[in-house]
C-alpha positions in Angstrom: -32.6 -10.1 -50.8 -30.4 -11.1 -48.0 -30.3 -14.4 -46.9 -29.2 -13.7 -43.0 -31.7 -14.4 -40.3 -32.8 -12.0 -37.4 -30.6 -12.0 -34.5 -33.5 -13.5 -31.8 -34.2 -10.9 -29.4 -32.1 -10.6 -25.9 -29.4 -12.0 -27.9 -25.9 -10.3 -29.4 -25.0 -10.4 -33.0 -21.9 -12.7 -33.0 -19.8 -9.4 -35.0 -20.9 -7.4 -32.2 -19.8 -9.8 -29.8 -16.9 -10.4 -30.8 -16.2 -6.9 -31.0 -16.8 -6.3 -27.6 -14.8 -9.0 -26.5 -11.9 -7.3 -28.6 -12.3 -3.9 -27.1 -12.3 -5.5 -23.9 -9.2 -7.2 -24.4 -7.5 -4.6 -25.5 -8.6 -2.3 -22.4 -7.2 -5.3 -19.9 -4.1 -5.0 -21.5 -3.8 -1.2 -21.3 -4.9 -1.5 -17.5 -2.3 -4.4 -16.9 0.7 -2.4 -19.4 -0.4 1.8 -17.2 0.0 0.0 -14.0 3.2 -1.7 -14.0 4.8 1.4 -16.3 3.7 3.6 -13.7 4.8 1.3 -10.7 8.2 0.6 -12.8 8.6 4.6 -13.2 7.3 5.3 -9.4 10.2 2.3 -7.9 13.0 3.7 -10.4 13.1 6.8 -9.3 12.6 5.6 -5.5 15.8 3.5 -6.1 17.8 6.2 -7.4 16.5 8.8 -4.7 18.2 5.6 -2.5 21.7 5.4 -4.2 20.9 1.7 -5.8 22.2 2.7 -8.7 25.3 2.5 -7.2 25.3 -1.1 -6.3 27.4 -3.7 -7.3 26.6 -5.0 -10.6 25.6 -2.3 -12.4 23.0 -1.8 -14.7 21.9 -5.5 -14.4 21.7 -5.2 -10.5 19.7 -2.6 -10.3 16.6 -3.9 -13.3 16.9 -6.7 -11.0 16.5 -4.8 -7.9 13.9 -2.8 -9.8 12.0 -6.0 -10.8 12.2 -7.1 -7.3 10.6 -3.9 -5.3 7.8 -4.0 -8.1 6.9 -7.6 -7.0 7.0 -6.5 -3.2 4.7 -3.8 -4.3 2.1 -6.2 -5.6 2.2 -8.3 -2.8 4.8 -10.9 -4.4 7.5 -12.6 -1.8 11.0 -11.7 -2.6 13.4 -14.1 -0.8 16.4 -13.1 0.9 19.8 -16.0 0.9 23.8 -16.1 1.4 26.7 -18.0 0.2 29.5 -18.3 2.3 30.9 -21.6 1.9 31.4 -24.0 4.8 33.0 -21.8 7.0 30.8 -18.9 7.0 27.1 -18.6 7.2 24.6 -15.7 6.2 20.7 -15.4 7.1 18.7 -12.8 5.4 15.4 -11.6 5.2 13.4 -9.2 4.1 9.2 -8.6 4.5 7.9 -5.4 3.5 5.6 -3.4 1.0 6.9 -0.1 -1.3 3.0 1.0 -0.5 3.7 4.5 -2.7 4.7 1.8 -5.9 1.5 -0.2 -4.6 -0.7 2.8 -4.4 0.1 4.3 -7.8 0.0 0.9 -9.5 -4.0 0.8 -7.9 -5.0 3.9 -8.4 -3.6 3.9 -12.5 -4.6 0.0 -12.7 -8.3 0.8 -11.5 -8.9 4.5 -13.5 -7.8 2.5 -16.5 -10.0 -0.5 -15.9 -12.9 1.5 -15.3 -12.6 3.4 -18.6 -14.5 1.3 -20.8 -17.6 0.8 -18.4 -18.0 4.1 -18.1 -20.1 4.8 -21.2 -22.7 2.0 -20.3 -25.8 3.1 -18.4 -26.2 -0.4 -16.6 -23.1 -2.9 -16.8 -24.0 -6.4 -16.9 -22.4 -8.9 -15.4 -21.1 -10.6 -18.8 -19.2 -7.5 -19.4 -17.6 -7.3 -16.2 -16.1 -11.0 -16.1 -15.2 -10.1 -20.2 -13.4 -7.0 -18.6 -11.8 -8.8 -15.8 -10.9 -12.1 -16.6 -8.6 -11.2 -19.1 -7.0 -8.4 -16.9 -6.3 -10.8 -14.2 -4.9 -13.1 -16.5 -2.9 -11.0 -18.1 -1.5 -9.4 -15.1 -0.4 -12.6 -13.4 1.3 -13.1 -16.9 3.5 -10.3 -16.6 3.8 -10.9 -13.0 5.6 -14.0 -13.8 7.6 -12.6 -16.2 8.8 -10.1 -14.0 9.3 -12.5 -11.3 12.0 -14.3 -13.6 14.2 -10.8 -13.5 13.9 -10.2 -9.5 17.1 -11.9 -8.8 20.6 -10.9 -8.2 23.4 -11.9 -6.2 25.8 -9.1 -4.5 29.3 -10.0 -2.6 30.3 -9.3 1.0 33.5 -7.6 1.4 34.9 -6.6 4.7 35.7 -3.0 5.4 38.8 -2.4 7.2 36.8 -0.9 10.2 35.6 -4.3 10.9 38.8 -5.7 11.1 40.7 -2.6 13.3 37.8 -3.5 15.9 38.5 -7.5 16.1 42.2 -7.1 15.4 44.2 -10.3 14.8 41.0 -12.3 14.5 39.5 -10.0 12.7 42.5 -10.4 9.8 41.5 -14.0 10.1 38.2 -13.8 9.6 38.7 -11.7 6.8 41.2 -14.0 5.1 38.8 -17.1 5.5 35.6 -15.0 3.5 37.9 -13.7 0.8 38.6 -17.1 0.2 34.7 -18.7 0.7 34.1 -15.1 -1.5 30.7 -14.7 0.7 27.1 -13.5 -0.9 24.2 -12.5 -0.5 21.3 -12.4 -3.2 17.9 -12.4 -3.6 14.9 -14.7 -5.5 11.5 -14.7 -6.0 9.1 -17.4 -5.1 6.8 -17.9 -8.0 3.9 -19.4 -6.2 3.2 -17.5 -3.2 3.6 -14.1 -5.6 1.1 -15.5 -8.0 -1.1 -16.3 -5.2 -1.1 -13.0 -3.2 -0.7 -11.1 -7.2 -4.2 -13.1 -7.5 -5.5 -11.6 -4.4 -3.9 -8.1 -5.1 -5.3 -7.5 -8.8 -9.3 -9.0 -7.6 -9.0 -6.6 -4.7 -8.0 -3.5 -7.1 -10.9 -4.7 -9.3 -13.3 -4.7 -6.8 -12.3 -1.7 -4.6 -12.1 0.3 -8.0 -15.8 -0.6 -8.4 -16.9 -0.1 -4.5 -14.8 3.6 -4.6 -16.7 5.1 -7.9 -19.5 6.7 -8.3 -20.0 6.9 -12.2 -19.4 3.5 -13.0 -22.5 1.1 -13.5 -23.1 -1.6 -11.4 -25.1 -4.9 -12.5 -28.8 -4.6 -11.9 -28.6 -7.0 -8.9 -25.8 -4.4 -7.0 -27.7 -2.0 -7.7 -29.7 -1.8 -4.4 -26.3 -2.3 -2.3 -24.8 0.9 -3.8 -26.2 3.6 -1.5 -24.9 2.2 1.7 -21.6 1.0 0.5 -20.3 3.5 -2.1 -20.5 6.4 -0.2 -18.9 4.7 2.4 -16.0 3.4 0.1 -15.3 6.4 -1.5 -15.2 8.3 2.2 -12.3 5.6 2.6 -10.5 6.3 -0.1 -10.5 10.3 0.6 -9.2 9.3 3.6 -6.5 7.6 2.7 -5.3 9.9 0.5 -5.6 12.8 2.1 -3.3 11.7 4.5 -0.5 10.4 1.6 -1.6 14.1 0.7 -0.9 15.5 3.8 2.6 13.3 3.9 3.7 14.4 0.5 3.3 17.7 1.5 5.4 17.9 4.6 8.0 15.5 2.6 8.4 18.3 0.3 8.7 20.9 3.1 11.4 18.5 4.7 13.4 18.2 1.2 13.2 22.0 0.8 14.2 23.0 4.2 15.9 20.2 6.2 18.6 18.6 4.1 19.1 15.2 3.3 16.6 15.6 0.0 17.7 12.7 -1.3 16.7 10.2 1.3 13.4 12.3 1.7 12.5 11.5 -1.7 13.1 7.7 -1.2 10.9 8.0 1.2 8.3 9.6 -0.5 9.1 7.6 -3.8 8.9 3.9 -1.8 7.0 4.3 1.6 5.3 7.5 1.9 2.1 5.1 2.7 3.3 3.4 4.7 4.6 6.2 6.8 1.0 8.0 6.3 -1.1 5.6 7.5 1.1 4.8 10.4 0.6 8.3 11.5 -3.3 7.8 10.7 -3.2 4.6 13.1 -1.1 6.7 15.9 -3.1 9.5 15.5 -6.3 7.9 16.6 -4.8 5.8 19.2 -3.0 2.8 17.4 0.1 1.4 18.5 3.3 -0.5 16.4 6.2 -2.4 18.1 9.4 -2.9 16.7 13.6 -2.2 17.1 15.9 -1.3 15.1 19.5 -2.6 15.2 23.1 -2.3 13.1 24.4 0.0 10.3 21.5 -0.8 8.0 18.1 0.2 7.9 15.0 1.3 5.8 14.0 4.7 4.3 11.6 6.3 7.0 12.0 9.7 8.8 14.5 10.1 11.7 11.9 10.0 14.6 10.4 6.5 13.8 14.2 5.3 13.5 14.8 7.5 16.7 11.8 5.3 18.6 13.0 2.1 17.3 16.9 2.3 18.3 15.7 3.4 21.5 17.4 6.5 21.1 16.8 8.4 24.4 15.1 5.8 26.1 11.1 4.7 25.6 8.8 2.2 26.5 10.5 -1.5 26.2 8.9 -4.6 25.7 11.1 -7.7 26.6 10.7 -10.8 24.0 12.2 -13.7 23.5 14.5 -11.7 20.8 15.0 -9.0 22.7 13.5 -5.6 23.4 10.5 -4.6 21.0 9.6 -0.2 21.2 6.4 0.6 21.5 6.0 3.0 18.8 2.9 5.3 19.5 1.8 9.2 19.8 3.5 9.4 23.4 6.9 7.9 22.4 6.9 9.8 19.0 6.2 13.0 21.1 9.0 12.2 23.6 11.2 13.3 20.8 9.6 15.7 18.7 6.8 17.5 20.4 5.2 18.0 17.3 4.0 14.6 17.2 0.8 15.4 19.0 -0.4 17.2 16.0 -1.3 13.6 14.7 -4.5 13.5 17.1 -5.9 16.8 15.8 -5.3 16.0 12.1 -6.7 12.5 12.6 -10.0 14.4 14.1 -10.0 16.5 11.6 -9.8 14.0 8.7 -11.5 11.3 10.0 -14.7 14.1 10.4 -14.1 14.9 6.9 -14.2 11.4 6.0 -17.3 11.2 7.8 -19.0 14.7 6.1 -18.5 13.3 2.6 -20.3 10.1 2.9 -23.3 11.9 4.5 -22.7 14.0 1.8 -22.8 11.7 -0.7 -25.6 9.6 0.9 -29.3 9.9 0.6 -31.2 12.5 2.6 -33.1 10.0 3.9 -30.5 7.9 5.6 -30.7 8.4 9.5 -27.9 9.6 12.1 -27.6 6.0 13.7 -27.1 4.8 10.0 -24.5 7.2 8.9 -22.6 6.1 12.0 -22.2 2.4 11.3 -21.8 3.0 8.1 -18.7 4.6 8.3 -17.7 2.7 12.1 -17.3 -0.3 9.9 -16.1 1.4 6.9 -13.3 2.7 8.8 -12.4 -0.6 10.4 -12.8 -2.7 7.7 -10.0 0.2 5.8 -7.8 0.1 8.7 -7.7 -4.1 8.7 -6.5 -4.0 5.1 -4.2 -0.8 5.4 -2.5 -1.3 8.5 -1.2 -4.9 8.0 0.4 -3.4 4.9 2.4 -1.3 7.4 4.5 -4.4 9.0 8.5 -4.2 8.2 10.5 -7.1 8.7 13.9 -6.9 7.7 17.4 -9.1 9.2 20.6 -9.5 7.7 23.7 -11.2 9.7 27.0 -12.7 8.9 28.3 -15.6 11.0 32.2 -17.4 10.8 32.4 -20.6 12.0 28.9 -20.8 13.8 30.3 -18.7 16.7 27.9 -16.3 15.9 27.4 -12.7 14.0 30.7 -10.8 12.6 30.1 -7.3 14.5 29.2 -4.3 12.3 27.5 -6.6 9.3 24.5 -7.7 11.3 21.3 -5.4 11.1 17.5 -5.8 11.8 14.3 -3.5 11.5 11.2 -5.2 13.0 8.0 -2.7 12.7 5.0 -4.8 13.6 1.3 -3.4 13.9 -1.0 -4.2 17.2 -3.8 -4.5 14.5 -6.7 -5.6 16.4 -6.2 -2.6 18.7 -6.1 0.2 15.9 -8.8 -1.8 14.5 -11.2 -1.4 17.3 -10.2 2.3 17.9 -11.2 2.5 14.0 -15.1 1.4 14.7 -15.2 3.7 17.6 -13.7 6.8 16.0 -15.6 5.9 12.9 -19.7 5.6 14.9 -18.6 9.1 16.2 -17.1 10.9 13.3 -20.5 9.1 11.0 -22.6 10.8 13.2 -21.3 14.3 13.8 -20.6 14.1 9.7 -24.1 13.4 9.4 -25.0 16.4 11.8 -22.8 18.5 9.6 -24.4 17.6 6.4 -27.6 18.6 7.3 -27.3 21.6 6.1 -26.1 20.4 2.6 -28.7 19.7 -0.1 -28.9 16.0 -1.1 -29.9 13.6 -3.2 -33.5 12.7 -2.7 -34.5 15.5 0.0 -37.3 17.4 -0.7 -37.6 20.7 -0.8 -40.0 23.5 -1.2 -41.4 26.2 -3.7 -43.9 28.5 -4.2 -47.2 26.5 -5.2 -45.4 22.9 -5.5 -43.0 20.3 -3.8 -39.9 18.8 -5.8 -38.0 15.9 -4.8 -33.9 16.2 -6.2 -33.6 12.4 -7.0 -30.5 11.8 -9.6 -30.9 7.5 -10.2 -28.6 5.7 -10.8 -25.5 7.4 -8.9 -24.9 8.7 -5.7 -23.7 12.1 -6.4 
């Protein structure tokens, strides 16, 4: 006879507990190990699209470059600093997001998080903090391991085109850095990357769990899920229909217009970032910046076109000089094709709105299906379109006298995000409603319908198919 008592009801076996905590450690640690392969694979092959494989340094140079455009992708803060001794000074800096490494690390992060939930008909809330806590922990882990590798310093040599342009002084100048033997490197700070790596892996977590439609929620969520899911997973079609939308003309570019290999860095770091600039110009949204100096970013030629104020366009005098408005009429003024953004955003955006209805109750009313998606839509665009901002200076000073001509750059690309924001909720209440019009005519969860000699309702519970 075995001497083992019961296990009281509405309590776990400890073995089975303990197992469950086991396989949900070992699914953190496949979500944390498939998302930063798959950002590491996406940012390699970005870099060598971009030539960094022929910087200084070698191999070494570019895993730290590599290390360092993976910790921008999560939201990290990569620091920018120069050497030049006391004769010389440098001031660098660099703020900006790889959002096609970000994107791909979410969307492989969150498929592989949800995994294990998936086969539970209700998920209770002990199993999501067993599930999450160690995935956040062990992805700020290997954030701060990666952290240690993102840092390099490269030297500053002086071409003789510099020199031909400032003559005798220019010979000067050149002999006083060869001797200070200037750099310029970059480090990551540990604390605000942890912070905003925090913020970034919570957010995948819980967007992962808003965005799909299969995966349990706790008993208390339950009741929340038919007016936010739909709405969330609207959002995400969305937003990548227009990376899909981008990746397709990318490709056309590559194929047909030369320069493949700086379309693919494009389409390897920013492609988001260009995509849902195009969604924020495309309903009305605006973006200011310049671009100045040899250097610059991977983006296509228009934006860099608008910035460098190639042609003229609309100035905006600061402090620092003149800031481009970058928007659907200064884009057109240089490619006419520009004004294809409003239609596609129409389009989209309708779609957008036609899946939630869709995917909502039949029972939901027209007013409903409107603000559902209005703040849908603006709540998306106040995430994504901060993500677009691009800050990036570099310049080389002798003597305090001021920058060395031909080594100073800057790229500013800042978003006017209250206005696309409120252009959001509008475009959202309209596109909600006519969706909802349009989906009408599409049989839905919970209408009623009827047959010869009796009534049947279609209720599926527990989803929102």
């Amino acid at each position: 006879m075995s001497n083992r008592l019961p296990t009281p009801p509405g309590r776990t076996a400890p073995t089975e507990h303990t197992g469950r905590l086991a396989r949900h450690l070992a699914a953190a640690l496949a979500a944390v190990v498939a998302g930063f392969f798959a950002m590491g694979v996406t940012a390699a092959l970005g870099l060598w699209a971009a030539g960094a494989t022929d910087l200084p340094g070698g191999s070494g140079a570019f895993v730290a470059v590599l290390a360092a455009v993976v910790v921008m992708a999560t939201g990290g803060q990569v620091g920018l600093a120069g050497d030049a001794g006391d004769l010389a000074g440098t001031q660098a800096e660099l703020t900006a997001m790889p959002l096609t490494v970000t994107l791909v690390g979410a969307l492989v992060t969150g498929t592989v998080f949800l995994l294990p939930l998936r086969h539970h008909a209700v998920a209770r809330a002990g199993d999501l903090l067993t599930l999450a806590v160690p995935t956040v922990v062990l992805w700020l882990a290997a954030l701060g391991g990666l952290s240690a590798l993102a840092r390099h310093d490269f030297p500053i040599t002086l071409g003789g085109g510099t020199t031909e342009e400032t003559g005798d002084l220019g010979d000067l100048f050149k002999d006083l850095l060869d001797a200070t033997n200037p750099s310029v490197g970059f480090r990551t700070d540990v604390g605000p990357t942890l912070f905003y790596g925090l913020l970034w892996i919570l957010g995948v977590i819980v967007v992962a769990l808003l965005v799909s439609r299969r995966t349990p929620l706790p008993p208390r969520l339950v009741r929340h899920h038919q007016a936010v899911r739909p709405a969330a997973s609207a959002m995400l079609f969305l937003v990548l229909a227009y990376v899909a939308v981008g990746l397709v003309i990318g490709l056309v570019v590559a194929a047909t217009k030369g320069h493949a290999a700086e379309t693919f860095a494009v389409l390897l770091l920013g492609l988001p970032n260009v995509s849902w600039l195009a969604l924020g110009v495309g309903i009305g949204g605006s973006w200011a910046g310049r671009a100045e100096g040899p250097f610059g970013l991977p983006m296509p030629r228009i934006l860099d076109a608008v910035l460098r104020g190639e042609g003229g366009g609309n100035g905006i005098a600061t402090s620092g000089g003149d800031l481009r408005t970058v928007d659907l009429s200064t884009l057109a003024a240089h490619d006419g094709r520009a004004w294809w953004l409003l239609p596609i955003a129409a389009v989209l955006v309708l779609a957008a709105g036609f899946v939630m209805a869709a995917r909502s109750p039949a029972r939901v009313p027209l007013w409903r299906h409107a603000l559902h998606l209005g703040i849908a839509f603006a709540a998306t665009l106040l995430v994504v379109i901060p993500l677009t901002l691009v800050e990036a200076r570099f310049g080389l000073s002798i003597l305090g006298i001021g920058e060395l001509e031909g080594l100073g750059a800057e790229v500013l690309l800042r978003p006017h995000v209250w206005k696309t924001v409120g252009l959001g909720l509008l475009w959202g209440l309209a596109a909600g409603f006519l969706g909802g019009l349009l989906a009408t005519r599409v049989h839905r969860r919970g209408e009623v319908t009827q047959r010869p000699g009796k009534t049947e309702r279609t209720e599926r519970p527990g989803g929102t198919d």
